[in-house]
Each structure stands twice: as C-alpha cells, then as structure tokens.
C-alpha positions in Angstrom: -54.5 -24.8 43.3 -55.4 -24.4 47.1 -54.1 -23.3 49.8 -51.4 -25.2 51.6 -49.7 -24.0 54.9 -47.4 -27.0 55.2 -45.5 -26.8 52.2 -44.7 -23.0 51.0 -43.9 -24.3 47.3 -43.1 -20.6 46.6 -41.2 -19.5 49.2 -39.0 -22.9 48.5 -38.8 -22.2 44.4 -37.7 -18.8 45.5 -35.2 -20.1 47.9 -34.0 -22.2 45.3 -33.2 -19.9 42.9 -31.6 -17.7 45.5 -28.9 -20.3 46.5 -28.2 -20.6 42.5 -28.2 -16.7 42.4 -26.1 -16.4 45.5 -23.4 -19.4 44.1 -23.2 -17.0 40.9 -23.2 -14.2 42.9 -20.0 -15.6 44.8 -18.0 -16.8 41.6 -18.2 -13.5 39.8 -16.9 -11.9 43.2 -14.1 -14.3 43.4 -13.5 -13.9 39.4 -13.8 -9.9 39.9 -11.1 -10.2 43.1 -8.7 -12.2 41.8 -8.7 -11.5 38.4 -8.6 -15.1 37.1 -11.5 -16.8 35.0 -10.2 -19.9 36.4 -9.4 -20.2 40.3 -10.4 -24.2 40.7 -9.9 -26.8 39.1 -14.3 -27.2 38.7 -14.3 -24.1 37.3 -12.7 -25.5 34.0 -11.2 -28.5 34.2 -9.5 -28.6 30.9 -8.8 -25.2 30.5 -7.0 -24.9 33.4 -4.9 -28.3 32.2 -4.0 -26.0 28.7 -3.3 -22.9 31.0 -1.0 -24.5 33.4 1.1 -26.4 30.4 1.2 -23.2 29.0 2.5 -21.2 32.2 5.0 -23.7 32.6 6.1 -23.4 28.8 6.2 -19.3 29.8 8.5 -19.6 32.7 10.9 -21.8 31.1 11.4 -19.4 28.4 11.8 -16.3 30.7 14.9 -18.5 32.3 16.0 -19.7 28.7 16.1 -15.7 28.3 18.2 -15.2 31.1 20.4 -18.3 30.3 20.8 -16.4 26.9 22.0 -13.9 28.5 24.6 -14.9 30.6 25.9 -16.8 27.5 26.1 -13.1 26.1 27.5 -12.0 29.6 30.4 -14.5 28.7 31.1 -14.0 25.4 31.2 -10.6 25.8 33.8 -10.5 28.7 36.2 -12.7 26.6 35.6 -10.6 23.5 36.5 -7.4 25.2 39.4 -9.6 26.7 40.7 -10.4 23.5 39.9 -6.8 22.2 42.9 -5.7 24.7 45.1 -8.5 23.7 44.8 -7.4 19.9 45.9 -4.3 21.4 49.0 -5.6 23.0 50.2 -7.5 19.7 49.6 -4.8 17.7 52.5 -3.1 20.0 55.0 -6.0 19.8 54.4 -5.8 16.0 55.2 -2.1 15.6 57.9 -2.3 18.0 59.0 -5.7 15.7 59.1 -3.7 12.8 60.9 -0.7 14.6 63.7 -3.4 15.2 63.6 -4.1 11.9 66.1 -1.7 10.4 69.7 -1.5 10.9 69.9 1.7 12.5 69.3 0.2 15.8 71.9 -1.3 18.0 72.3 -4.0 19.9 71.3 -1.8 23.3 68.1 -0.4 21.6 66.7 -3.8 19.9 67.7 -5.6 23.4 65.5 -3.0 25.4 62.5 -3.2 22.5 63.0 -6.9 23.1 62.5 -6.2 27.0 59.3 -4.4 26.2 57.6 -7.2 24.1 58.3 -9.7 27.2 56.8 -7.4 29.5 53.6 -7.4 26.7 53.7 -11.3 26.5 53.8 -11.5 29.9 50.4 -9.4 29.9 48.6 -10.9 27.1 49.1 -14.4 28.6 47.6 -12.7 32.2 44.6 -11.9 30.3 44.5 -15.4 29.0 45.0 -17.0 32.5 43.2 -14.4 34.0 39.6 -13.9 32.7 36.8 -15.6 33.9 33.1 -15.6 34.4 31.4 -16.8 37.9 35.1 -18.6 38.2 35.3 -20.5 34.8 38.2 -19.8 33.2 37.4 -18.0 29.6 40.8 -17.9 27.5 42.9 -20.8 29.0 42.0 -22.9 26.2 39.4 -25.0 28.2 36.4 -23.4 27.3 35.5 -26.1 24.5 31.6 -26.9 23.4 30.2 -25.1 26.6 26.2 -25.5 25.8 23.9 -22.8 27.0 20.3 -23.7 27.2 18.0 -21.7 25.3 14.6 -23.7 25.0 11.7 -25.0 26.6 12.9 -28.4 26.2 16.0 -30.4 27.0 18.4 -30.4 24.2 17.2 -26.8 22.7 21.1 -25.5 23.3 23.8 -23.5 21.5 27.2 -24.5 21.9 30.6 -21.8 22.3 34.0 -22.7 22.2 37.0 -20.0 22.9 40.6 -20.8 21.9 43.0 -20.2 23.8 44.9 -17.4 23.6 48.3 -17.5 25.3 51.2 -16.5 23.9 52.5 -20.3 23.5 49.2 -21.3 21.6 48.6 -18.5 19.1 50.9 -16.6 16.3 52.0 -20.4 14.9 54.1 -19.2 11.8 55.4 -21.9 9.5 58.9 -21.0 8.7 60.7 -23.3 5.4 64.6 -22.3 4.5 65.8 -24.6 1.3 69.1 -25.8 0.9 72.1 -23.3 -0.6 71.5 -23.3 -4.4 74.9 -24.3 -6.1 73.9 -24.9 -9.7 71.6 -22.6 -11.9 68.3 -23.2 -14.0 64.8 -23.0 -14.4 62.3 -23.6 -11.3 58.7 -24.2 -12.5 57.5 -24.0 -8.4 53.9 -25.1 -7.2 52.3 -24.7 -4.4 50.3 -27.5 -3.4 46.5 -27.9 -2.2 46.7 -23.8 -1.3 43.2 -23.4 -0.2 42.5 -26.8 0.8 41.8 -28.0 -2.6 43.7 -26.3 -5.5 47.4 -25.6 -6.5 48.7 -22.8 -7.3 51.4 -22.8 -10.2 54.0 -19.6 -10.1 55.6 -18.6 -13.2 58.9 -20.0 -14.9 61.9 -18.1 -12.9 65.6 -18.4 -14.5 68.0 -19.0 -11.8 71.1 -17.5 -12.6 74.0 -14.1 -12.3 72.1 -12.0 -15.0 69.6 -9.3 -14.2 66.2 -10.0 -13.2 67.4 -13.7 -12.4 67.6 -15.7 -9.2 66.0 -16.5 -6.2 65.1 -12.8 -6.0 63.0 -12.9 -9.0 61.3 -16.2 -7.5 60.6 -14.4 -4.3 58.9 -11.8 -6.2 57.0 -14.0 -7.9 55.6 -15.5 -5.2 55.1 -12.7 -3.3 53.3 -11.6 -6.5 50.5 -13.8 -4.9 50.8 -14.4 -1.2 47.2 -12.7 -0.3 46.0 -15.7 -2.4 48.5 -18.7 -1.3 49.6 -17.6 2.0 53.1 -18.0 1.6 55.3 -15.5 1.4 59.5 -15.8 0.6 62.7 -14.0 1.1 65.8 -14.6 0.3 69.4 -14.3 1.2 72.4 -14.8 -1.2 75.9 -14.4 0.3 79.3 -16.1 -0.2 81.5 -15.7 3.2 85.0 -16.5 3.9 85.6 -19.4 6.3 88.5 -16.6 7.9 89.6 -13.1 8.3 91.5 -11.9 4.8 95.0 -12.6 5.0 97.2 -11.2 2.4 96.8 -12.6 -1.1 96.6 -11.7 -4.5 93.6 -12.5 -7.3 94.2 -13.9 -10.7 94.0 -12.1 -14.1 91.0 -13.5 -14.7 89.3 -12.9 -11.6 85.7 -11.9 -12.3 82.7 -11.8 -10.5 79.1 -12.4 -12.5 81.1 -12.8 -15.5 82.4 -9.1 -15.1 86.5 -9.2 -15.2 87.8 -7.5 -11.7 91.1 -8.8 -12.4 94.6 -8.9 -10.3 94.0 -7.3 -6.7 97.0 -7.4 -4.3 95.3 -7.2 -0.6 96.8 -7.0 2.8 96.0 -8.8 6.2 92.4 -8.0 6.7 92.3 -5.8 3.5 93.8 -3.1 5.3 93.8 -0.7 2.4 90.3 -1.5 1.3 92.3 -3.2 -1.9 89.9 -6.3 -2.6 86.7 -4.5 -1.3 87.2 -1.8 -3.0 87.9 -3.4 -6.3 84.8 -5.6 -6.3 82.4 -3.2 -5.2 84.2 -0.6 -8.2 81.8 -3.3 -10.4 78.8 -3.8 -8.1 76.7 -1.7 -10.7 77.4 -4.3 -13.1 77.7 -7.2 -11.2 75.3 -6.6 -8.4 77.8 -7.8 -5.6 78.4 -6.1 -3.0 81.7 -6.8 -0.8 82.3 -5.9 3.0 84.0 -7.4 5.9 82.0 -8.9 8.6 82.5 -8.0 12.0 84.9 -10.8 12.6 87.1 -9.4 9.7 86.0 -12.1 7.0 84.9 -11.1 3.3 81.4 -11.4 2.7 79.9 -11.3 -0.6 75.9 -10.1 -0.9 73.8 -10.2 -4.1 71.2 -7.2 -2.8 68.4 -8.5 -5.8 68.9 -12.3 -5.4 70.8 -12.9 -8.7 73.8 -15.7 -8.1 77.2 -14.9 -7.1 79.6 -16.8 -9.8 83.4 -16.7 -9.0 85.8 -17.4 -11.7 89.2 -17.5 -11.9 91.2 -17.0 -8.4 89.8 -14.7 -5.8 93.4 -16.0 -3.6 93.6 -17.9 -1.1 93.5 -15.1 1.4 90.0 -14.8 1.2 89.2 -18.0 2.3 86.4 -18.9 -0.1 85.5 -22.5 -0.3 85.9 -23.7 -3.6 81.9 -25.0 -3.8 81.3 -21.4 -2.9 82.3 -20.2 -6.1 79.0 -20.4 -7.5 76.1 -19.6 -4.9 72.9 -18.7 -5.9 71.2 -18.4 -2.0 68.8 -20.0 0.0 65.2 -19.5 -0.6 62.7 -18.7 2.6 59.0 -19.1 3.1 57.3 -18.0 5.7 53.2 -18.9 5.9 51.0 -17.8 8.6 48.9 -21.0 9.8 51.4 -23.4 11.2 50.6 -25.7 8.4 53.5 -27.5 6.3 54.5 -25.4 3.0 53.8 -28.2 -0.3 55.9 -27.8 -3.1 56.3 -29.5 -6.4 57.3 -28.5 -9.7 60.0 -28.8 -11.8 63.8 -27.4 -11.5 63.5 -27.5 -7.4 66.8 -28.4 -6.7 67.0 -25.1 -8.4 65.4 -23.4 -5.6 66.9 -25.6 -2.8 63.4 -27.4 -2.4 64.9 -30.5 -4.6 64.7 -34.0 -3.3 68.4 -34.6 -1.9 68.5 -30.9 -0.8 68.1 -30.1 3.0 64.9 -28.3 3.8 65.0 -26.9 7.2 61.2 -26.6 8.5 59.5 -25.3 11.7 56.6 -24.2 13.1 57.1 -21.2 15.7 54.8 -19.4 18.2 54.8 -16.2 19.5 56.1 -17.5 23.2 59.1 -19.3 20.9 59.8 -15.7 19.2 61.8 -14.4 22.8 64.8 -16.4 24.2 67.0 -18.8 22.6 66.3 -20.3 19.2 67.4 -24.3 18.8 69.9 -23.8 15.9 67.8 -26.1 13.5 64.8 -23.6 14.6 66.8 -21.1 13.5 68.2 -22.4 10.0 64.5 -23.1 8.9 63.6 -19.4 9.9 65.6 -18.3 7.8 69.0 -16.9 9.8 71.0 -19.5 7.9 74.1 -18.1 6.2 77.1 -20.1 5.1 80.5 -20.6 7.4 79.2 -19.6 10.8 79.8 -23.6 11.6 81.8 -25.2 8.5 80.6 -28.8 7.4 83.3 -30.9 5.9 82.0 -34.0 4.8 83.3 -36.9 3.8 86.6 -36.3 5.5 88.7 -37.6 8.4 90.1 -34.3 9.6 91.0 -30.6 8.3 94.5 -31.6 7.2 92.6 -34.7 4.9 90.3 -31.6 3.6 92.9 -29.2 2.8 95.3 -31.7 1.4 92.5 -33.3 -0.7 93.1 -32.7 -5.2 91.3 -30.0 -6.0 90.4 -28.2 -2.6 92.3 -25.3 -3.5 94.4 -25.7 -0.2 96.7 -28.7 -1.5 100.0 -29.2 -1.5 101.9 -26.7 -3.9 98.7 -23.9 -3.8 101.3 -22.3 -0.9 98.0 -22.7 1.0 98.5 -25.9 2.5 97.7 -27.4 5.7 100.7 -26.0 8.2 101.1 -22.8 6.6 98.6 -21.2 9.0 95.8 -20.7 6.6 94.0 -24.2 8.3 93.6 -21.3 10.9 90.5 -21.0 9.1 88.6 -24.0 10.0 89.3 -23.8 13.2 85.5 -24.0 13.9 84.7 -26.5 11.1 82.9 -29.8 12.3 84.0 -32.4 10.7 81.5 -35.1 9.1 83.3 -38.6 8.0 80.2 -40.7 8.1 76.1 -40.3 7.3 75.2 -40.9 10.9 77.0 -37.9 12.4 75.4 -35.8 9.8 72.3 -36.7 11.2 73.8 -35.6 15.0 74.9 -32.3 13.8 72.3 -30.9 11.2 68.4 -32.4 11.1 68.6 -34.6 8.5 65.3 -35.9 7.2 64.7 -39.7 6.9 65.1 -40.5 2.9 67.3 -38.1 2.2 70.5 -40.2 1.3 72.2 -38.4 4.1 70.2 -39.9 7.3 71.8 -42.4 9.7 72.6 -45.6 7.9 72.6 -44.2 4.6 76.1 -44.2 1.9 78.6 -42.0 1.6 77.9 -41.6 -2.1 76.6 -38.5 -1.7 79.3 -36.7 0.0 81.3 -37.3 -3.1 81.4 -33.8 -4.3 79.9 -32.1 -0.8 83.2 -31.0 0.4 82.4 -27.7 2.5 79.2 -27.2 2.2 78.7 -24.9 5.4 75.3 -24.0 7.5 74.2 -22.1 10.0 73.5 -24.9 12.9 74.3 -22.0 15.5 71.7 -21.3 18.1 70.4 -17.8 18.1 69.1 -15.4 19.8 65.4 -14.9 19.5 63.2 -12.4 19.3 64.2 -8.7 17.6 67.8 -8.4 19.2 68.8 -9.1 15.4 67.0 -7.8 12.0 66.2 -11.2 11.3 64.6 -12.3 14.3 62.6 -8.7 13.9 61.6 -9.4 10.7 60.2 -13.1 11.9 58.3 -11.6 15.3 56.6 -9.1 13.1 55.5 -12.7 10.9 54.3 -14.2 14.1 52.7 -11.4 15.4 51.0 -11.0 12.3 49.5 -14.6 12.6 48.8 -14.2 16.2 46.7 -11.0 15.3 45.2 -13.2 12.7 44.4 -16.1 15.1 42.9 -13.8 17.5 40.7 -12.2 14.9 39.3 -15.8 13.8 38.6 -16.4 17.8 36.9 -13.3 18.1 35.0 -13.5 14.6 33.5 -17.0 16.0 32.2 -15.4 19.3 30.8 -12.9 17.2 29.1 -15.0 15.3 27.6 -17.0 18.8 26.7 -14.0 19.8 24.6 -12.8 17.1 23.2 -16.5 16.7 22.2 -15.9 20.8 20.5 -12.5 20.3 18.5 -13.6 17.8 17.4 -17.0 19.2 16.7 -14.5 23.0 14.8 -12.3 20.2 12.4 -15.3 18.8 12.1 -17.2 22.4 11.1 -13.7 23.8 8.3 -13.1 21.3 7.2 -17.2 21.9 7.1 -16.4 25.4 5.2 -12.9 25.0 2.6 -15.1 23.0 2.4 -18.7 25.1 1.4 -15.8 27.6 -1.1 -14.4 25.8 -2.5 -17.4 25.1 -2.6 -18.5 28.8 -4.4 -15.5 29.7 -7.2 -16.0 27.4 -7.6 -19.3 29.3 -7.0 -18.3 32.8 -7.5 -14.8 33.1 -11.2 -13.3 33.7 -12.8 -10.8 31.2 -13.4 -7.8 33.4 -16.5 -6.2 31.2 -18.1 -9.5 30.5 -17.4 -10.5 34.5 -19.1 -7.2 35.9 -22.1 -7.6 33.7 -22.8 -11.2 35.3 -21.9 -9.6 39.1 -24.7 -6.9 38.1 -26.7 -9.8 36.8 -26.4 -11.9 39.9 -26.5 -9.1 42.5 -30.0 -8.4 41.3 -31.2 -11.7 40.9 -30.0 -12.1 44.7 -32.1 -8.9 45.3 -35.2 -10.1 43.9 -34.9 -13.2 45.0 -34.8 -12.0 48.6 -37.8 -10.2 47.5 -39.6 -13.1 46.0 -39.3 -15.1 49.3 -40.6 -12.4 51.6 -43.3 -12.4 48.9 -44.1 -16.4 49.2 -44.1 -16.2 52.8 -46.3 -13.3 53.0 -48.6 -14.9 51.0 -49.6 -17.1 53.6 -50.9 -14.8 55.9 -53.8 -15.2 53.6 -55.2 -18.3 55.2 -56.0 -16.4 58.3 -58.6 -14.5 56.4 -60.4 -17.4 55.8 -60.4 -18.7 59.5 -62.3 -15.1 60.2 
C-alpha cells in the first residue's frame, strides 16, 4: 500500500471508532447518572412500552392501597361509634331490669325512666352525628358504598352500615292471645323457626291442677327459646269489675275445686274476711287474693294454672260470670320484629285459636318511652281483664244486668238500680260487630270485624280487655320487663351491624395485603426493565472510557504517520 497524503485512511478509521466509543462513552454516563437502563424511547423501544404499562399498573395500586384505607378509616370510625352505643344500651338494660322489681315506686322507676331518655337521646346523637370527610356513617344512608381496590375499573368492595337510631333498631315482636275460658290440651308449633323448619313443643294440659296451664306452656317454650327465638309469659288473673261491697259466698264456694265455703265480707273487705279466707287455701289452690289499688278483688294464679270458680263468690265481688273459669292470656315476645307462626292443635286452648283475638305488634326501642297506643299495649302483654269492660251483644248496662243468667237479674238482689250497676260504670258497650272493630283491633276474618254477625256474641257477654293506653317505658314492671326485651334486640341488632363491618374490614385488610405484595412485584418487574445494572454499567463506562483513550491515541498515531512522506522529499 503507498503512501497517500490526501486521504489519512487511518486517522479517519480511528476517528471513526472514536465517535462510536465516545456515543458509548455518553450512554453509559447518562445510564450511570440517572440510574435508568432506559432514558429514551431508542434506547429500548419495547421495553420501555412493558415498563411504562407496568409503572402505571404500580401507581394505581399504591392509590388502590390508600383507597383501602380510608375504607378502613370509615369503618373503623363507625365501629368504635357503635362500640359506645352498645355501651349506652347495655345501661338502659340494667337500669330496665333494676325497674323490674316491685320494690321501686312510682318516683324511682319515673326518674330511671328519665335516665334512659337522656341515653336515647345520646345513642341517636351518635347515629346522627358520626361522619367521615362529611358523609354521614349511622343515619341509615350508608348503603352499598363501593371502595376501589384494583388496578382496573370495577375491582371494588362494597359496605353497607344500618342505621342505628333508636327508632330503627331493638324491633321486638310482641304477641298476647286472647283470655283462655275453657281448658285442654295445646299441641303448639312454631312455624318455619329458622327460616325453614318447625319446631313442635310438647303436649301441655291446660287446666286448675298442678303443673297445668299456661304456666306449664310458657315453660315449655322457654324450654327452647335459644333455639326458636320466642320466648312467653303469662298472666292469669280474675278481677272484679268494682270495689267489694258487702256480700256473702255460698256453701259451696270453692276455688280450684278446693271448698272455701260461706264468707260473710264487708264494704271493701274491711275485715280482710274474703281475702283472708281464699288465701287460707292458696297452698292448695294456688290463688292468691288481694285488693287492687282501686279497692277491687283480684285473683292471681302465681304458676299459671286456671282459676275455676264454683258455686257463689256473691255478688259483692263483682266477678263476671264468664270469669268464673279463666285460665290467662298467653305472651310471646321474639326479638327480630318478625310475625310469631303458630299452628298446632288445642290453640283456642292457649288463646292463639282461630276466632280468638291475638293482639300483635312490633315495637322499637324509641316506641319503649312515652305513651303506648292501647292496642300496642294489649299485644305487649299489659292486658288484664276489667280495666275497660266489653259488653257485647247488648243495648245498655241495665239490658246486661237484667239479661237470664248474668247473675245481676232480677230477684239475685243484684239488680240494675240497686247500686251494684255502679260497677260498670266504665264498661263500653258493644251492640253490633262494627263497633267492636272501633274499640278493640279486630282482625279481618275473624267473625267479629265490621260487617260480620252477631252469632258470635251469643255467649261473649263480658268479656273485658285491657284497650287502655299506657304508659311506656319502665314507669311499670311490665313496661320494664318489655324495655329490657327491646333492649336486648337492639344490643343484638347492633352486634349483627357491627359483625358485618367486621367482616368488610378483614375482607379490606386482606385484599390491601395481596394488592400491596402485587404492587411490590409489578415494581420489581418494572425495574428490571427500566432500571440500569450498576456493576454491569460501570464495566462498559471503563470499557468505553478506554476505548475513547486509545482512540485518541490511535489518531495522533495516523496523523503522525504522515510526517513520513517528508523523508522521502529529502
């Protein structure tokens, strides 16, 4: 090869190389400074495409996170809400049940009473009250609320929180049968308990004799509320219609089949004569006789056996004639609102039969202060007999007490204008179906319902119910007995609410758990894309910085080399 001074192919070969040293040079700098394998789009086109897809899959998850979090944020804020509300209905039950004995008075239950509206009033603050970032948590409007917890649309979980006010939790279902006026055997069944099955309760006899009546039936079914949910009680008592007035009882008087015989009493049984003589047997009989506070006799059966009158009690005492035999009313109380089934056999035995009246309500805690509707208050259970006399199928009083048979007729020395009608002073008189159905809630199909016959009322002389409002709440043992029932649900209703957050909130840990570890590795994939390779980078800068140095060196060298022409021109 000669020697050319136009052309140095050296010195360009070596410049050459230098520019491809020096680019190399440059990208391993930039590589080594920022850290990234990848810092344009030429320097891997499709890698880059995977990385960014991949960053944009890791940020979405970190904000799924934090979504996840604030969903926690909520449902924690209305848990520990409803944590404090648990608190405040686990007072108004123990104070319920401190009302709940008869050694308070009137001024003690009403200030107890005073003390669970004040609580009310706080538990249905909270519920109005708590929020998050001005959403309102317990009002009852917090229904499918969806919290985003993927990278892609529709990747949610969903929360709902009941409400929690007083007027929408502790819905107790409250069933009072009719008074029981004949005896037998009930064969009760409790329909579709769970949902699904019945729940058949044991013969009971209904009757006067030991271990007999709707007091055996209550325990029977009590037997098995924690399976059924329905629990009873009972009340058996025969009331005059007036204070005693003076009188005298037959021979034969006995009560329970136990002979008491002939009793002469005063005015009010101002010596204690008739009181005293009934209660002389109560061992035997299991009635128990006191005057009430308006001075009327009231006979109580304490174990729920039937109270059976025969022979002549006297006038005096004012004891309907369809009193004479009374085996109670039966209550059931169940604590989810829902309607009580019953079938079986012998109903009417247990006042649940088909022509019987079957007062039924649903109460919630809010309903459990004030007044109680009357009807409201028969189906809780309050219902006695006389506090508002029915006399059905009659005109008037005097067409009652003159009627064969009543006990008040003519020639009983009880008749009407003798000043025993005194008696029925309150009594509301029923001469046709349709004012039935005005004064007491009469259920359609009953035979007793607007537009129905008479034919009923043939023997339903003085039947007598409770259709007196009430006052609610634990001013009276009842109404104690009842709040601790709806407090006991609203505890209960609570608890489900708060068992379903629960369970959101466990479901959202674990999903922020998994979407945390899928973001961790989407990361760690995008970095082996994107991210530069420190060792394997500063091996290619020392690589290329050389190359550049010896490429320098190789051009000085070429152009050197031409200073070897001028020897020849010597």
């Amino acid at each position: 090869m000669g020697f050319r001074i136009n052309t140095n192919v050296a010195a360009l070969n070596a410049k050459a190389n230098s520019d491809l040293n020096a680019k190399s040079l440059d990208q391993s700098l930039a590589r080594l400074s920022s850290g990234l394998r990848i810092n344009s789009a030429a320097d891997d086109a499709s890698g880059m495409a995977i990385a960014d897809s991949l960053r944009s899959q890791a940020n979405t998850l970190g904000q799924a996170i934090s979504n996840g979090n604030d969903a926690l944020g909520i449902l924690q804020t209305a848990d520990k809400a409803m944590d404090e509300q648990l608190k405040i209905l686990d007072t108004i039950k123990v104070k319920a049940t401190q009302a709940a004995q008869d050694g308070q008075s009137e001024k003690t239950r009403t200030m107890l009473q005073a003390d669970i509206n004040r609580l009310m009033e706080e538990l249905d603050n909270i519920a109005n009250t708590t929020s998050f970032n001005g959403k309102q948590l317990l009002s009852g409007n917090f229904i499918n609320q969806e919290f985003q917890i993927g990278s892609s649309s529709n990747q949610s979980i969903k929360a709902t929180i009941g409400a929690t006010q007083s007027s929408k939790i502790g819905v107790t279902r409250f069933e009072t049968g009719g008074r029981i006026t004949a005896s037998g055997t009930v064969g009760m069944v409790i329909k579709n308990y769970n949902g699904i099955d019945d729940f058949k309760f044991k013969d009971v006899v209904i009757s006067t004799s030991v271990g007999t009546g709707i007091g055996a039936l209550a325990e029977e079914i009590n037997k098995y509320a924690d399976k059924t949910g329905v629990r009873a009680s009972f009340k058996v008592e025969t009331n005059g219609m007036s204070a005693v007035k003076a009188g005298t009882t037959s021979s034969d008087f006995a009560i329970n089949g136990v002979v008491i015989g002939t009793v002469a009493y005063k005015d009010g049984d101002e010596n204690g004569a008739l009181v005293s003589a009934i209660n002389s047997k109560k061992d035997t009989t299991g009635v128990e006789a006191s005057l009430d506070s308006e001075g009327k006799l009231l006979l109580t059966s304490r174990d729920g056996r039937g109270i059976k009158i025969d022979g002549s009690i006297g006038a005096g005492a004012f004891i309907s004639p369809n009193m004479k035999e009374n085996y109670g009313r039966l209550s059931l109380v169940k604590n989810d609102g829902k309607d009580i089934l019953i079938s079986g056999s012998g109903l009417s035995s247990a006042g649940f039969g088909a022509s019987q009246f079957v007062s039924q309500t649903s109460v919630s805690l809010r309903e459990s202060k004030g007044q109680i509707d009357a009807y409201v208050a028969d189906a809780m259970g309050f219902g006695t007999v006389n506090k508002s006399t029915i006399l059905a199928g009659y005109s008037s009083v005097s067409a009652y007490m003159s009627s064969a048979g009543s006990g008040f007729s003519e020639g009983s020395g009880y008749s009407v204008g003798t000043g025993y009608s005194a008696g029925f002073a309150n009594a509301v008189v029923i001469s046709a179906a349709s004012q039935l159905s005005a004064v007491y809630n009469v259920s359609a199909g009953s035979g007793f319902s607007s537009g129905s016959s008479m034919s009923q009322f043939a023997t339903f002389k003085a039947s007598a119910f409770n259709v007196t409002n009430e006052t609610a709440g634990v001013t009276t043992l009842k109404g104690a007995m009842a709040v601790m029932d709806i407090a006991e649900t609203a505890i209960a209703n609570l608890d489900q609410i708060r068992a379903d957050l629960g369970s959101v909130q466990n479901q959202l840990t674990s999903t922020i758990n998994n979407i945390t570890v899928t973001q961790v590795n989407v990361k760690s994939a995008e970095s082996q894309i994107r991210d530069v390779d420190f060792a394997s980078e500063s091996a290619n800068y020392s690589k290329a910085n050389i190359l550049a140095q010896s490429g320098s060196y190789a051009m000085a060298q070429a152009n050197a080399s031409q200073q070897n022409v001028l020897r020849l021109l010597q």
